[in-house]
N, C-alpha and C positions, 0 to 999 in steps of 0.2 A: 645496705641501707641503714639509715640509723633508726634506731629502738628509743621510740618513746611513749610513757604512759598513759592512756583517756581515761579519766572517768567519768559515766555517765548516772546522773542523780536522777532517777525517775519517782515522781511524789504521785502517780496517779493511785488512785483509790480503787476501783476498779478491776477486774477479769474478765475480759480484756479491754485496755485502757488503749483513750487515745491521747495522753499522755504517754506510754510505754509507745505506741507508734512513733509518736513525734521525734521522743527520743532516740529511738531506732533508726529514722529516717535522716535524725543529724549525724549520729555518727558515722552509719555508711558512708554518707556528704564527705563527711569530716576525711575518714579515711584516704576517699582518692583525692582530696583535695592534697593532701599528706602526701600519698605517695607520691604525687608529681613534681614534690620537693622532695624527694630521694629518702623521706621520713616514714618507717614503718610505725602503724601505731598497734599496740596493745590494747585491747578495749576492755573494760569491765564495766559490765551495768549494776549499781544500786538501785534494788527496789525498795522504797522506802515502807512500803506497807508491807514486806515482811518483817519488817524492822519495828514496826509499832509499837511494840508492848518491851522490846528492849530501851527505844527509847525515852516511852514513858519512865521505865525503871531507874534508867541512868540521871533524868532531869529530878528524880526522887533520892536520886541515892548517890549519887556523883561517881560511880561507878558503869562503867561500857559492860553488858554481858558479850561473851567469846564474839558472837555474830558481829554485833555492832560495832566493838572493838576492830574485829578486819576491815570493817567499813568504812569508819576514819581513819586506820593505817592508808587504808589504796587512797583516799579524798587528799590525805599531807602527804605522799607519798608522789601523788599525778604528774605530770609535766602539765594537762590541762584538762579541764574541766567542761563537760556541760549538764546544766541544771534545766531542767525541767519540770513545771508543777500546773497544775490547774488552778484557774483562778477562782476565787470562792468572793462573793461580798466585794469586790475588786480589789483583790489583796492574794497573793499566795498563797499556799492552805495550811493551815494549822501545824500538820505533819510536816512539810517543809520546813517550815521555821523552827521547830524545835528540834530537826536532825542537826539545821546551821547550831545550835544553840548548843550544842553536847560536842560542837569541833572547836578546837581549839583556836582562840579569837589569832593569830597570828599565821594561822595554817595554810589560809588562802595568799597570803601578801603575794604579790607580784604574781601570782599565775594565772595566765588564759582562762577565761571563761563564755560559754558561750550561754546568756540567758533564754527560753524558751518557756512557751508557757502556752496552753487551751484554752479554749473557754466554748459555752455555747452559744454567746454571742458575739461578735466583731467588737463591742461597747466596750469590751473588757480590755481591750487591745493595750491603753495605754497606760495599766497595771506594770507593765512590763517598764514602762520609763517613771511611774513616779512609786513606784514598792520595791521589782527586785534590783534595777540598776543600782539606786539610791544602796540597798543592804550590802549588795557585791561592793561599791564603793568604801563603805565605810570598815569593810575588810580589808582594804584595800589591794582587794586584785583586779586583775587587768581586764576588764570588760569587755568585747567583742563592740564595735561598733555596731553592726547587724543584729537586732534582738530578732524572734524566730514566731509568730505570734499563730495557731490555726484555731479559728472558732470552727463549729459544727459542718458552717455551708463551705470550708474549702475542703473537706473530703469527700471526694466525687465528683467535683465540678470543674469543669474541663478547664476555665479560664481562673479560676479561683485558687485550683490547685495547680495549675503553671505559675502562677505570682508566690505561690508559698513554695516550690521545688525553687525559685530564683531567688527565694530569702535564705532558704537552706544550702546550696550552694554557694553566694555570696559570702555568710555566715561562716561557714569551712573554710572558705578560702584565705577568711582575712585569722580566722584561728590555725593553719596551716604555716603564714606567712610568720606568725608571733610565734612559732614554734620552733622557725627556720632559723630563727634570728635568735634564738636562747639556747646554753646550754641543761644537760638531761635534769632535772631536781636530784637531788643527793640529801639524802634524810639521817641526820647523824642517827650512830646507835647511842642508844641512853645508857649501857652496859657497858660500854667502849672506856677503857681504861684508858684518858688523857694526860696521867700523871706522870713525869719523870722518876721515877725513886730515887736516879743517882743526884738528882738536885737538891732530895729533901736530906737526902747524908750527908749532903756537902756542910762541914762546918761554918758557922755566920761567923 
């Protein structure tokens, strides 16, 4: 099979988040959606609230500490992306936006992403089409058609949470298919000697 990267951005607040569910529940999705295009994935979850006090630091000091630093390695590093975060004041939350904010503005260009996001009302839902589409756009990566949306009353409810397992699946499938159709990311090394020497000897 072929080897490609997920990573999973979880911004919930929370022990135990349903945020970190949601997340969960997409990339399992994600997975066999993957597999049944001959694609294995690698999965790594970011949790952003262990991340908090790094990335406050970093938006202060323009410096990643070690932690945070692997965490925007694996985010430019991915083949693709899912983001997840709770909706606060119908917007994304705080901690979300300043993890984007300390990755580097070109990091995302052209990669899969599958937006997701909670809330404890349904109201919040179309957070999801006028805050994170819009943000993922302006990175310009490639947004998943299917946004992934669960307020409070679709865990546990028999008809609620069939509509949100066929948004997660749907979701997978169309990130599976943008998978199929791309080759693996490749991250140059910044240490990589690209210079000829015998060029610079060469007399002008």
């Amino acid at each position: 099979m072929n080897q490609r990267n997920l990573v999973v951005v979880s911004a919930g607040l929370s022990q135990p988040s349903s945020t970190r569910l949601l997340a969960d529940q997409i990339s399992a999705a994600a997975v066999t959606a993957a597999a049944a295009t001959d694609i294995a994935l690698d999965v790594k979850v970011v949790e952003l609230r262990d991340l908090a006090h790094d990335i406050a630091n970093n938006l202060l000091t323009g410096f990643p500490p070690p932690a945070l630093k692997e965490a925007i390695d694996a985010v430019e590093a991915a083949d693709a992306l899912i983001a997840v975060t709770p909706i606060f004041a119908a917007s994304y939350s705080g901690l979300f936006k300043s993890f984007i904010d300390v990755i580097d503005k070109d990091a995302l260009a052209d990669k899969p992403v599958i937006i997701a996001a909670t809330a404890g009302t349904a109201r919040h839902s179309l957070a999801l089409e006028h805050a994170l589409r819009p943000l993922f756009a302006y990175l310009r990566a490639v947004v998943i058609p299917t946004a992934v949306f669960a307020a409070t009353d679709d865990w546990g409810s028999g008809s609620a949470e069939g509509m949100l397992r066929e948004r997660i699946e749907q979701a997978s499938a169309e990130l599976a298919r943008e998978l199929e159709r791309r080759d693996p990311v490749s991250v140059a090394d910044p240490f990589a000697l690209n210079i000829n020497f015998e060029d610079l000897l060469k007399p002008l």
